[in-house]
DSSP file (Angstrom, degrees, kcal/mol; ACC not computed):
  #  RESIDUE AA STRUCTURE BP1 BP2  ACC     N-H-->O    O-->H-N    N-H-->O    O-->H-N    TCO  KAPPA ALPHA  PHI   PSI    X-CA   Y-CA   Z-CA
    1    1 A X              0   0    0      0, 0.0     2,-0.5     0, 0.0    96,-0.2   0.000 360.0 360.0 360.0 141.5  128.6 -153.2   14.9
    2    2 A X  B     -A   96   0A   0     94,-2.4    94,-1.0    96,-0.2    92,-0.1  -0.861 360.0-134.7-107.1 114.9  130.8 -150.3   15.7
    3    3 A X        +     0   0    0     -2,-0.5    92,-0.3    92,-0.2     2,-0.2  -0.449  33.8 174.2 -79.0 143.5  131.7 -147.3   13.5
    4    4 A X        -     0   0    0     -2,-0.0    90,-0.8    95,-0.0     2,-0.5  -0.433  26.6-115.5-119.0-165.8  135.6 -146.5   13.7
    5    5 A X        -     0   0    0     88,-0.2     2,-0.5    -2,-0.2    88,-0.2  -1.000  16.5-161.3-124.9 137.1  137.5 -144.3   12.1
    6    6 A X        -     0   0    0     -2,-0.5    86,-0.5    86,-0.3    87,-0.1  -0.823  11.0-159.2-133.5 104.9  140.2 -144.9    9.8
    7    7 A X        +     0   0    0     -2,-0.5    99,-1.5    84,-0.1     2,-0.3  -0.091  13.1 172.7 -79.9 152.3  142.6 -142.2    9.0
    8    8 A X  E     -Bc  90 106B   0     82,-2.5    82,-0.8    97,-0.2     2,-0.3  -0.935   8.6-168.1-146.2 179.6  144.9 -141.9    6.0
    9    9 A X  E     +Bc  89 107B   0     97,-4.5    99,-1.5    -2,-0.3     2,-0.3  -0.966  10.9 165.1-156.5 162.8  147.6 -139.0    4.2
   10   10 A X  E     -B   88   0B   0     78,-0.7    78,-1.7    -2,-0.3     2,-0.3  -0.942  25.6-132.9-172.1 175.1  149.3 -138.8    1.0
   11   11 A X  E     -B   87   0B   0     -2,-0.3     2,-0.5    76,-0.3    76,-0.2  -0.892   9.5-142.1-137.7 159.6  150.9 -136.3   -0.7
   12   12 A X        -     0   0    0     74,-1.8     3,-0.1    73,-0.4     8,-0.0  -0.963  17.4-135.3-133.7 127.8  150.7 -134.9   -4.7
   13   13 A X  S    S-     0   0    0     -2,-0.5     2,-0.3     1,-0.2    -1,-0.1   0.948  81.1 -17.2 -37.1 -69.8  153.7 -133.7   -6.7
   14   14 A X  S    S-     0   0    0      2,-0.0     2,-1.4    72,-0.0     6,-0.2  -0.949  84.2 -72.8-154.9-174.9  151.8 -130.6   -8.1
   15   15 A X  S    S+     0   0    0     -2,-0.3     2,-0.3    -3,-0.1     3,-0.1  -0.623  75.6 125.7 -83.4  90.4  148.4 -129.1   -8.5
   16   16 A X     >  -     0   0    0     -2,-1.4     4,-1.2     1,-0.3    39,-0.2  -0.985  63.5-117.8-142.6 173.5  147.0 -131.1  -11.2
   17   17 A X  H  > S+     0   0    0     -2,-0.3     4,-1.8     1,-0.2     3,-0.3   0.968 112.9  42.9 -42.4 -88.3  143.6 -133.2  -11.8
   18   18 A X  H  > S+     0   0    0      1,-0.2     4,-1.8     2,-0.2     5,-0.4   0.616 111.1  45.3 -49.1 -29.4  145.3 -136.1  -12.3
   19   19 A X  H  > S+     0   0    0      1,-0.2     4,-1.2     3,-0.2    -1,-0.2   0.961 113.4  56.9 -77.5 -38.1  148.2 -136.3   -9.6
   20   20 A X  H  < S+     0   0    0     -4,-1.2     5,-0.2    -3,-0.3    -2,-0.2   0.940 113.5  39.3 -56.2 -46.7  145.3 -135.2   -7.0
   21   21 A X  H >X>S+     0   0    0     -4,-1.8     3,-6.6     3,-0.2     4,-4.2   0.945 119.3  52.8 -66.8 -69.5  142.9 -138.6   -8.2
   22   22 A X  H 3X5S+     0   0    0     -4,-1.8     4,-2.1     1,-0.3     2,-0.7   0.840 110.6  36.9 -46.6 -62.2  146.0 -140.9   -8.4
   23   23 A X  H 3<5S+     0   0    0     -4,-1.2    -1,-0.3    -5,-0.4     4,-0.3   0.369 117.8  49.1 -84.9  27.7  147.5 -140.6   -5.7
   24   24 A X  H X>5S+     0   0    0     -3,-6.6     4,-3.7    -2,-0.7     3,-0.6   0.527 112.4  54.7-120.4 -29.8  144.1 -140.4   -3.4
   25   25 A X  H 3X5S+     0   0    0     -4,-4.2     4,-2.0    -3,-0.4    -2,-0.2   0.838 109.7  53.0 -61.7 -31.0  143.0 -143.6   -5.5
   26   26 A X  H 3X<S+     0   0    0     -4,-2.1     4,-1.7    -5,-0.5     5,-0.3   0.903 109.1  38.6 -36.9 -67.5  146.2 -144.7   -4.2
   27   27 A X  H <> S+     0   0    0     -3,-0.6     4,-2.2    -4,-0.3     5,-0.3   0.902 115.6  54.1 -87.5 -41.6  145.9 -144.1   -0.6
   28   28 A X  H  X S+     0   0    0     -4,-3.7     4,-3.2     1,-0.2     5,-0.3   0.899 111.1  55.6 -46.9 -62.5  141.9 -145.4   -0.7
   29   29 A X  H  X S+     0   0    0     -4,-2.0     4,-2.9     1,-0.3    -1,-0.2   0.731 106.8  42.8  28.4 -82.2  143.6 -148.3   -2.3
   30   30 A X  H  X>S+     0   0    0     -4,-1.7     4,-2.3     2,-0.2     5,-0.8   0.970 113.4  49.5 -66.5 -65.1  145.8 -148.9    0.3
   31   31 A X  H >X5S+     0   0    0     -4,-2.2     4,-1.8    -5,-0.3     3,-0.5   0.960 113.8  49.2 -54.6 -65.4  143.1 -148.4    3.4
   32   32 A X  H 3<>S+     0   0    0     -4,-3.2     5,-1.8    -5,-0.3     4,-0.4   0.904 117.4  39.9 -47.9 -31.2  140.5 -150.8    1.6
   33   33 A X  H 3<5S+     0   0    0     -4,-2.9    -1,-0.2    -5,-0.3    -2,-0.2   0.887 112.7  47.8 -83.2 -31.9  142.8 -153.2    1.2
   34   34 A X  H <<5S+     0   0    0     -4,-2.3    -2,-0.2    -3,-0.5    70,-0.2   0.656 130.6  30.7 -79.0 -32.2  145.1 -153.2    4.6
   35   35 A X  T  <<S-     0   0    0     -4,-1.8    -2,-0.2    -5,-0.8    -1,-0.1   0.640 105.6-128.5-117.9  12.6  141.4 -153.2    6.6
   36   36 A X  T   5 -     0   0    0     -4,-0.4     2,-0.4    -5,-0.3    -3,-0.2   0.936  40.9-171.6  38.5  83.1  139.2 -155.3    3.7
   37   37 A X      < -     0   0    0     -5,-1.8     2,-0.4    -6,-0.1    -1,-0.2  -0.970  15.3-147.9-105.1 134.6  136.5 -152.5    3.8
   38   38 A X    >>  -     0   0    0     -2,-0.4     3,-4.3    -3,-0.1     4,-0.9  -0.908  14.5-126.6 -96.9 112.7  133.8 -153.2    2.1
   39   39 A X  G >4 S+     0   0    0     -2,-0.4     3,-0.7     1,-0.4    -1,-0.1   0.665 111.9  56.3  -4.8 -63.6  131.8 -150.3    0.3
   40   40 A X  G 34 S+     0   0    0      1,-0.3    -1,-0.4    30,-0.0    27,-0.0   0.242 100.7  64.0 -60.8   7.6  128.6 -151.3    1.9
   41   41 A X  G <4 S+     0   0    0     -3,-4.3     2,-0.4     3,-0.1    -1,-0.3   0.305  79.6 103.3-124.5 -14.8  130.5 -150.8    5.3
   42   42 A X    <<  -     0   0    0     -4,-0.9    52,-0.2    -3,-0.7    29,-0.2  -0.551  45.0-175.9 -89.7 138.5  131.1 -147.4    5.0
   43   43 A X        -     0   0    0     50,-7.4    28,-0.8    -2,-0.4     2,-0.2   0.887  67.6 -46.9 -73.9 -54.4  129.1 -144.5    6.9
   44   44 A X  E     -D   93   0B   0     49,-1.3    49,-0.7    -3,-0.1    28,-0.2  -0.556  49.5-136.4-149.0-146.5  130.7 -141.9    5.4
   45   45 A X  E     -D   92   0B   0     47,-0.2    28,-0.9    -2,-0.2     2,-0.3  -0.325   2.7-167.5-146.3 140.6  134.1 -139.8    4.2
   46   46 A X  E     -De  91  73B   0     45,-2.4    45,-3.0    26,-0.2     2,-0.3  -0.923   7.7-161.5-127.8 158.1  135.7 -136.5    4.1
   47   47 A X  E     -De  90  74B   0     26,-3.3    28,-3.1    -2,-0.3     2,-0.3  -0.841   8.4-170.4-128.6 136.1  138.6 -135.8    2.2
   48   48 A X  E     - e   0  75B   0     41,-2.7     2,-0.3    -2,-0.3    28,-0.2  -0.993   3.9-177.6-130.0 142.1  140.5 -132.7    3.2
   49   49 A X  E     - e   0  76B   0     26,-1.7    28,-0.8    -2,-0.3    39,-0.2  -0.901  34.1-105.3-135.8 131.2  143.7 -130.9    0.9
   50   50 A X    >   -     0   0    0     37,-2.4     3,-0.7    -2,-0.3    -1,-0.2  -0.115  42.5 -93.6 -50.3-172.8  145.7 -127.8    2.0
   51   51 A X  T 3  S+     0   0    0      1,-0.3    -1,-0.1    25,-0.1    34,-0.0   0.476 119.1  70.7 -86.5 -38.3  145.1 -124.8    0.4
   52   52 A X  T 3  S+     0   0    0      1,-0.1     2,-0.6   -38,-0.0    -1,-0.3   0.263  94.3  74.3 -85.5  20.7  147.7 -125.0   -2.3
   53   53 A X    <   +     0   0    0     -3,-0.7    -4,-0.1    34,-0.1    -1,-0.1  -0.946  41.4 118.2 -86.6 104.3  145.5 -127.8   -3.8
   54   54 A X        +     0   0    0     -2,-0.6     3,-0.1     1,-0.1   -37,-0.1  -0.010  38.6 111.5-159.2  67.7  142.0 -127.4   -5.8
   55   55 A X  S    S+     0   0    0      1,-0.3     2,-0.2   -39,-0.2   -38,-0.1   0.287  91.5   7.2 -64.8 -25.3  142.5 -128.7   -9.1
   56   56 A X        -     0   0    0    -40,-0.1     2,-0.7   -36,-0.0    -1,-0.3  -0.942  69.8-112.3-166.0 151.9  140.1 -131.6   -8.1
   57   57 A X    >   -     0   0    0     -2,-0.2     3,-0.7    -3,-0.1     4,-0.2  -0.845  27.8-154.9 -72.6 114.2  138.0 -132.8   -5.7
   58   58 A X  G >  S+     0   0    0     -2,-0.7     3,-0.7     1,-0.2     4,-0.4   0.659  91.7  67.9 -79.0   4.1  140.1 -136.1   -4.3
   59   59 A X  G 3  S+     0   0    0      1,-0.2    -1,-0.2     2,-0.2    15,-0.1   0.177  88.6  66.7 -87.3  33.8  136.4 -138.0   -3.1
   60   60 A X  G <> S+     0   0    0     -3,-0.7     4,-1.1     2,-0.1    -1,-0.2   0.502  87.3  61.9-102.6  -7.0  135.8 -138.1   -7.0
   61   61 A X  T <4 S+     0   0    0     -3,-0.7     4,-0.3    -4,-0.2    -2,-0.2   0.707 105.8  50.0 -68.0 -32.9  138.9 -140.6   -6.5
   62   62 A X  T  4>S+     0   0    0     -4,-0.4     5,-2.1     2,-0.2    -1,-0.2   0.444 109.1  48.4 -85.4 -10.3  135.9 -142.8   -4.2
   63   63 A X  T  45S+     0   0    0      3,-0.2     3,-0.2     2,-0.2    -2,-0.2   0.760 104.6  60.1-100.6 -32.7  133.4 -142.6   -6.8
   64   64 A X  T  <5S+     0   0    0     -4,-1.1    -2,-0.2     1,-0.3    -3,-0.1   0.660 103.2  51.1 -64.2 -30.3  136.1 -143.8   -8.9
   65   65 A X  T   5S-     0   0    0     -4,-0.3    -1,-0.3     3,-0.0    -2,-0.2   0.121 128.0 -94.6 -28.9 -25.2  136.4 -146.9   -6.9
   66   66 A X  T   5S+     0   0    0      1,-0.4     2,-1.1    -3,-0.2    -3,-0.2   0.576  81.9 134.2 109.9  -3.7  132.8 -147.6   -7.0
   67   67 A X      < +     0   0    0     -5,-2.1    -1,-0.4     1,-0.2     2,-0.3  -0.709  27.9 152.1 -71.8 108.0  131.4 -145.8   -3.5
   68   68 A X  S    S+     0   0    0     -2,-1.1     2,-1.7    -3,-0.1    -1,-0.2   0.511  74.0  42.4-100.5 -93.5  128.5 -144.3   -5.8
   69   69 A X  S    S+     0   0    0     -2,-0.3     2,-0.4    -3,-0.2    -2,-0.1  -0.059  89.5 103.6 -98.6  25.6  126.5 -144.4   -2.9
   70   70 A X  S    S-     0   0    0     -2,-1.7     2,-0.3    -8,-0.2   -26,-0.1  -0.673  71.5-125.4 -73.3 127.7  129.0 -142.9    0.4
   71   71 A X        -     0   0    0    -28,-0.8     2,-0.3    -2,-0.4    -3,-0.0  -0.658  41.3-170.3 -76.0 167.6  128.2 -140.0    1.1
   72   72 A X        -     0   0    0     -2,-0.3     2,-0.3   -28,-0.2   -26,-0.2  -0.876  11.0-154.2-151.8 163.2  131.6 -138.0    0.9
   73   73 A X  E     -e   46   0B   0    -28,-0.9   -26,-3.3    -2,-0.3     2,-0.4  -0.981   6.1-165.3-139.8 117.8  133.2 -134.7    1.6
   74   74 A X  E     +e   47   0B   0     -2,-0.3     2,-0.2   -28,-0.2   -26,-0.2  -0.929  19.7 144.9-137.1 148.4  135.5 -132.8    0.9
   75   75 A X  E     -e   48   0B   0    -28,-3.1   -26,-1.7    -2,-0.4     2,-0.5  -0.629  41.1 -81.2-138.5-165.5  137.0 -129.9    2.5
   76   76 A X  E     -e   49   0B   0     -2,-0.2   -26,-0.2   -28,-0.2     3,-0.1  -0.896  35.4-123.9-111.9 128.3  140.3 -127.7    3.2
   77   77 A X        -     0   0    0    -28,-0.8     2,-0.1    -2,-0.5   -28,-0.1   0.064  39.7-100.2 -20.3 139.3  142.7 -128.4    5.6
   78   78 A X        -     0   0    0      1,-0.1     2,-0.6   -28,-0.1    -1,-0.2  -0.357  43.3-103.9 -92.7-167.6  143.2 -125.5    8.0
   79   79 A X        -     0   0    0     -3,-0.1     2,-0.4    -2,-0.1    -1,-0.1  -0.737  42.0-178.6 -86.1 122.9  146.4 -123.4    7.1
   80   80 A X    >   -     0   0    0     -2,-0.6     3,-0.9     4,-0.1     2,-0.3  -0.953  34.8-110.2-125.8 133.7  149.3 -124.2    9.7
   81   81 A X  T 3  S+     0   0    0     -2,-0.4    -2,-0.0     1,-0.3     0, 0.0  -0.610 103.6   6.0 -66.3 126.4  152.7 -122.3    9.2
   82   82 A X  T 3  S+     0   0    0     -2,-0.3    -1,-0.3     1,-0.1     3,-0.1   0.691  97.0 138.8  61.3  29.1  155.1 -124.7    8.0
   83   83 A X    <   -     0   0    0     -3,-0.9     2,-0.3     1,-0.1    -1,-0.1  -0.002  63.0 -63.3 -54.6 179.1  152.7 -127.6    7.7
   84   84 A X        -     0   0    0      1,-0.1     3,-0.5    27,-0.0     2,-0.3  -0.559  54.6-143.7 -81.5 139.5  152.9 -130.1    4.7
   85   85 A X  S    S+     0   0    0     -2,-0.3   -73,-0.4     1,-0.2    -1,-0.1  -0.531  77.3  13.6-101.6 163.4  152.2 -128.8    1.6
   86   86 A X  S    S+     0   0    0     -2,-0.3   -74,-1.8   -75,-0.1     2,-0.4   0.889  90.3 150.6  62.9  50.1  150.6 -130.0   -1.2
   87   87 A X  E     -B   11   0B   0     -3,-0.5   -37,-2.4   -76,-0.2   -76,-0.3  -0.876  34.8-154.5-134.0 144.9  148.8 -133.5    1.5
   88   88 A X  E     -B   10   0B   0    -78,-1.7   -78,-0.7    -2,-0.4     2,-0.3  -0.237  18.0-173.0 -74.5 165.6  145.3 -135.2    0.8
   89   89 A X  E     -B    9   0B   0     -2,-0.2   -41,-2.7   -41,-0.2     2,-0.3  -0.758   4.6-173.7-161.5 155.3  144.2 -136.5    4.4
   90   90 A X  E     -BD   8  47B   0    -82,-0.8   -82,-2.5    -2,-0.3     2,-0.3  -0.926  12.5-149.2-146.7 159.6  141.0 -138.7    4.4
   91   91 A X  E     - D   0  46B   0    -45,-3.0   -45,-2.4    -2,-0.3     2,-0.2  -0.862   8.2-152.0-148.7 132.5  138.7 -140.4    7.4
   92   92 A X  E     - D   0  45B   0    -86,-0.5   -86,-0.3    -2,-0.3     2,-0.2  -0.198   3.9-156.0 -46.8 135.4  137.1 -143.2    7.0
   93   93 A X  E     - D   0  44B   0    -49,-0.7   -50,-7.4   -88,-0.2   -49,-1.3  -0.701  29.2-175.1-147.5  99.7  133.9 -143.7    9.0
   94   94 A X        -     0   0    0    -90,-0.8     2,-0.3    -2,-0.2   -52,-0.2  -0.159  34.3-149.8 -65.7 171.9  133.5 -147.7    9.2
   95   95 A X        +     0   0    0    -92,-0.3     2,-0.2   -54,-0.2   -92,-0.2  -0.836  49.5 143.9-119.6 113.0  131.0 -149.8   10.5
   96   96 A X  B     -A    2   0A   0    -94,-1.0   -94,-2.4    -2,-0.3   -59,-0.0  -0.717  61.5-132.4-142.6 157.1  133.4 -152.9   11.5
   97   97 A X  S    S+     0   0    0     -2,-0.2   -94,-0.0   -96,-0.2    -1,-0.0   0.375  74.3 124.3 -96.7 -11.3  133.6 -155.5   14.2
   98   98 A X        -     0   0    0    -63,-0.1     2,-0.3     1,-0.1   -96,-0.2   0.160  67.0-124.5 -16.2 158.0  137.3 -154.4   14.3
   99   99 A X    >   -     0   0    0      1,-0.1     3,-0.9   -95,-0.0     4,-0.4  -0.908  26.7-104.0-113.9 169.5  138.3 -153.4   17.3
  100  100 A X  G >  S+     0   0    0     -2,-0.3     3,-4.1     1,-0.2    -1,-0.1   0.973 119.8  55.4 -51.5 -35.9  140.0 -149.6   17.4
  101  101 A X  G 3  S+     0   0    0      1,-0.3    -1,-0.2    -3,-0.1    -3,-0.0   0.887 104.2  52.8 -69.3 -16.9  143.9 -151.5   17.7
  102  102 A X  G <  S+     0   0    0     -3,-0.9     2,-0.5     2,-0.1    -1,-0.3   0.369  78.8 114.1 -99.8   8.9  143.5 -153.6   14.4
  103  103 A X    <   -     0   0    0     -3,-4.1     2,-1.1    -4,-0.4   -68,-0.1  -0.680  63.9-144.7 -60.6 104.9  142.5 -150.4   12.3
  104  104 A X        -     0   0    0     -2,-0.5   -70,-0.1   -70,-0.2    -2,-0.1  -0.707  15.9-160.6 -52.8  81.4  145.6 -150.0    9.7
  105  105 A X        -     0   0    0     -2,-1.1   -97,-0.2   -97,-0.1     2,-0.1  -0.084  14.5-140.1 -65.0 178.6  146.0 -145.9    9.3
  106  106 A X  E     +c    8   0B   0    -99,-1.5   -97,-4.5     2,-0.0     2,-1.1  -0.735  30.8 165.7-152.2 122.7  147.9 -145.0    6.1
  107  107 A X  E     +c    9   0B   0     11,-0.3     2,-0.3   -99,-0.2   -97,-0.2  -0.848  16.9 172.1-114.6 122.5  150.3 -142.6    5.5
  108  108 A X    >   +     0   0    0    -99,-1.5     3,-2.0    -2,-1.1   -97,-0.1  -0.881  41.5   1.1-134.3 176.8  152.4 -142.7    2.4
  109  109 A X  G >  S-     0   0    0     -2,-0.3     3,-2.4     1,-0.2   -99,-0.0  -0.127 126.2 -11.0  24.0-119.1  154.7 -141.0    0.6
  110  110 A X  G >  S+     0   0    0      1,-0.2     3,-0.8     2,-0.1     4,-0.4   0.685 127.3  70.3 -68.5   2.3  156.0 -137.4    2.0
  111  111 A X  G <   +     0   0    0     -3,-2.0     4,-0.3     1,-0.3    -1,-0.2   0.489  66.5  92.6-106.4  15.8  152.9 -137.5    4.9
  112  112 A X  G X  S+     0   0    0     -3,-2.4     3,-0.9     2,-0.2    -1,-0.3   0.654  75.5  63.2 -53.3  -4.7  154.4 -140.2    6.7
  113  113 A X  G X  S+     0   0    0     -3,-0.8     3,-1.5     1,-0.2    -2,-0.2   0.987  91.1  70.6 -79.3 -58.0  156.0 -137.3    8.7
  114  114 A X  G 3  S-     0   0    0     -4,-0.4    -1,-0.2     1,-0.2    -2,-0.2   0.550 124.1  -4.6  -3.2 -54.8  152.7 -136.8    9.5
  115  115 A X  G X>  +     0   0    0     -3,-0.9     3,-7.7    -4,-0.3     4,-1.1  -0.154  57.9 166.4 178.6  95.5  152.9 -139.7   11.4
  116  116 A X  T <4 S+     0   0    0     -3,-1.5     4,-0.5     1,-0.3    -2,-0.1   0.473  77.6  70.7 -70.6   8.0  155.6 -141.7   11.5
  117  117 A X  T 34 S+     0   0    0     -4,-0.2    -1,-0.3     1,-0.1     3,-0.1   0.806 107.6  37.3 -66.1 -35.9  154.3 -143.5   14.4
  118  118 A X  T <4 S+     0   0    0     -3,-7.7     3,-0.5    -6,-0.1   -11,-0.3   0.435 100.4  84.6-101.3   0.4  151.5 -145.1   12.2
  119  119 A X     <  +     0   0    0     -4,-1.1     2,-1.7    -7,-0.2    -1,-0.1   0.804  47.7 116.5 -90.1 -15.7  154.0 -145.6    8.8
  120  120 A X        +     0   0    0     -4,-0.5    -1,-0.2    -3,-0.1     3,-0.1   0.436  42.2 137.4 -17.0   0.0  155.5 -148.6    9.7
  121  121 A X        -     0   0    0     -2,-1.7     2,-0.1    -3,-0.5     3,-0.1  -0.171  64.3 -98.8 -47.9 138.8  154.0 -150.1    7.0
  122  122 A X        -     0   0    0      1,-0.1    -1,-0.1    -2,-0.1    -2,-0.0  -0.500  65.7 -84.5 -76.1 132.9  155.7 -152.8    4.4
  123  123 A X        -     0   0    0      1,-0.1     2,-0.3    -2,-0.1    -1,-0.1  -0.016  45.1-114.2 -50.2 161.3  156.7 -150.8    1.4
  124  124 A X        -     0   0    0     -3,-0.1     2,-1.1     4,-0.0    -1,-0.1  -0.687  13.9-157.3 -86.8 118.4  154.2 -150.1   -1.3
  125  125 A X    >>  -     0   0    0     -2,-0.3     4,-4.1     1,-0.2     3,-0.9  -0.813   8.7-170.8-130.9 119.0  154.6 -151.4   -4.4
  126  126 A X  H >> S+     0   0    0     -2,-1.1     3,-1.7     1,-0.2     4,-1.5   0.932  79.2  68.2 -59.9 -70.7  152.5 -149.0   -6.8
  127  127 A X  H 3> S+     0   0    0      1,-0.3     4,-0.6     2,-0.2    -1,-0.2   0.420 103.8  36.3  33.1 -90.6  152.9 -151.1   -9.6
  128  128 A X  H X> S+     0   0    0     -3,-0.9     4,-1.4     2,-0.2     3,-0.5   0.783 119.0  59.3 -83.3 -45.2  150.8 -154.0   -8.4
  129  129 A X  H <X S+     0   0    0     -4,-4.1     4,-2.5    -3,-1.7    -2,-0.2   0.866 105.8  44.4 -55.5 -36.8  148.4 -151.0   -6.7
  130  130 A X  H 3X S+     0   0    0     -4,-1.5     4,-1.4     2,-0.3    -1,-0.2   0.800 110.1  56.1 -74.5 -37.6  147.7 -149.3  -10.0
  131  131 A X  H << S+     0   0    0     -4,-0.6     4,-0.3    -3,-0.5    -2,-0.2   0.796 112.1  43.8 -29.3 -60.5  147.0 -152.9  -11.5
  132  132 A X  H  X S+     0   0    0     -4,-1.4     4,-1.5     2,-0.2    -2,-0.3   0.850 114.6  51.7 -72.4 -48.8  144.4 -153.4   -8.6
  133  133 A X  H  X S+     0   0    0     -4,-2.5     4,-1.5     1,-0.2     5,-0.2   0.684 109.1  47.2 -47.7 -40.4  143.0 -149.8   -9.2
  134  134 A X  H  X S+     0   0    0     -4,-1.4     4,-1.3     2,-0.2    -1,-0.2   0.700 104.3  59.9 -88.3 -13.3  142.5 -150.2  -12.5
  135  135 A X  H >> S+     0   0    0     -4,-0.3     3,-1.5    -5,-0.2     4,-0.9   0.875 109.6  52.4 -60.3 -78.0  140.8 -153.6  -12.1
  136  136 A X  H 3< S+     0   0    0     -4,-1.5    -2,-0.2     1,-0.3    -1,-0.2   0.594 107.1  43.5 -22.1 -42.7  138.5 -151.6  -10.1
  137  137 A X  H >X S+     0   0    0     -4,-1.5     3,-1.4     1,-0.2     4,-0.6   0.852  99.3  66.6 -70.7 -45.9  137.7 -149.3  -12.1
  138  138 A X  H << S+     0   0    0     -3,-1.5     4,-0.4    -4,-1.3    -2,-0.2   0.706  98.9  62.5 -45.9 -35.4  137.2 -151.2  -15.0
  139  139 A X  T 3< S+     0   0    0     -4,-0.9    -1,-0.3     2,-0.2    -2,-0.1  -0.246  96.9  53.7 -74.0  21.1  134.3 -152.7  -13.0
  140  140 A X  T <4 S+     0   0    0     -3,-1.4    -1,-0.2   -76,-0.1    -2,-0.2   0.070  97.5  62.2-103.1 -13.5  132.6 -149.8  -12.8
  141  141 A X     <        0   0    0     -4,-0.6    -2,-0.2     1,-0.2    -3,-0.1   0.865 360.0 360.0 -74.0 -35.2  132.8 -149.4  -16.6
  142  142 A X              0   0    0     -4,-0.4    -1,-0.2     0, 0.0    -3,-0.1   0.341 360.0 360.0 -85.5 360.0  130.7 -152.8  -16.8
């Protein structure tokens, strides 16, 4: 088995607790689900935020999900003039039989500029994600 990498972005409204978990619970969401990763499959993650974000650590967003036992990271993005403000970024470090071309990046909301090469993706409907997130979670209450 081969570990890959699997990159993701999102973006937060403003510096708070909560918009920093949701919307990284979001984007984990969206990457577990688009590459059916399984906890036990994961090596590792770091989670990285610009600078104008520390309100939260977003890997407490993975714990929240149920990785008790990934290690995780999180760090700061470095500082680029005129970069994207306010962006989560995560990697992934799978262990998959994937091969690299059938890894599923995700970028959503404002960090698809990031890289709108990989956002082709069929719109998101949060909704039904938050529905699935909270399943999840709920199972970790049990």
């Amino acid at each position: 088995m081969t570990c890959r990498g699997v990159r993701g972005a999102t973006t937060v409204d403003a510096n708070t607790r909560d918009e920093i978990l949701t919307a990284t619970r979001q984007l984990l969401a969206l990457m577990i689900r688009r590459n059916h990763i399984l906890p036990t499959d994961v090596a590792s993650a770091i989670f990285s935020v610009t600078r104008d974000l520390d309100a939260e650590f977003p890997a407490l967003a993975a714990r929240q999900l149920g990785w008790l036992d990934v290690p995780l990271l999180c760090t700061n993005e470095i500082h680029v003039p005129g970069s994207l403000a306010r962006c989560v970024r995560v990697l992934i470090n799978w262990n998959t039989d994937k091969p690299q071309h059938e890894i599923t990046h995700v970028y959503i909301k404002d960090a698809m500029r990031l890289r709108p090469d990989l956002s082709k993706l069929p719109p998101v409907d949060f909704a039904e994600l938050e529905a699935w997130i909270a399943e999840q979670m709920a199972a970790q209450d049990d």
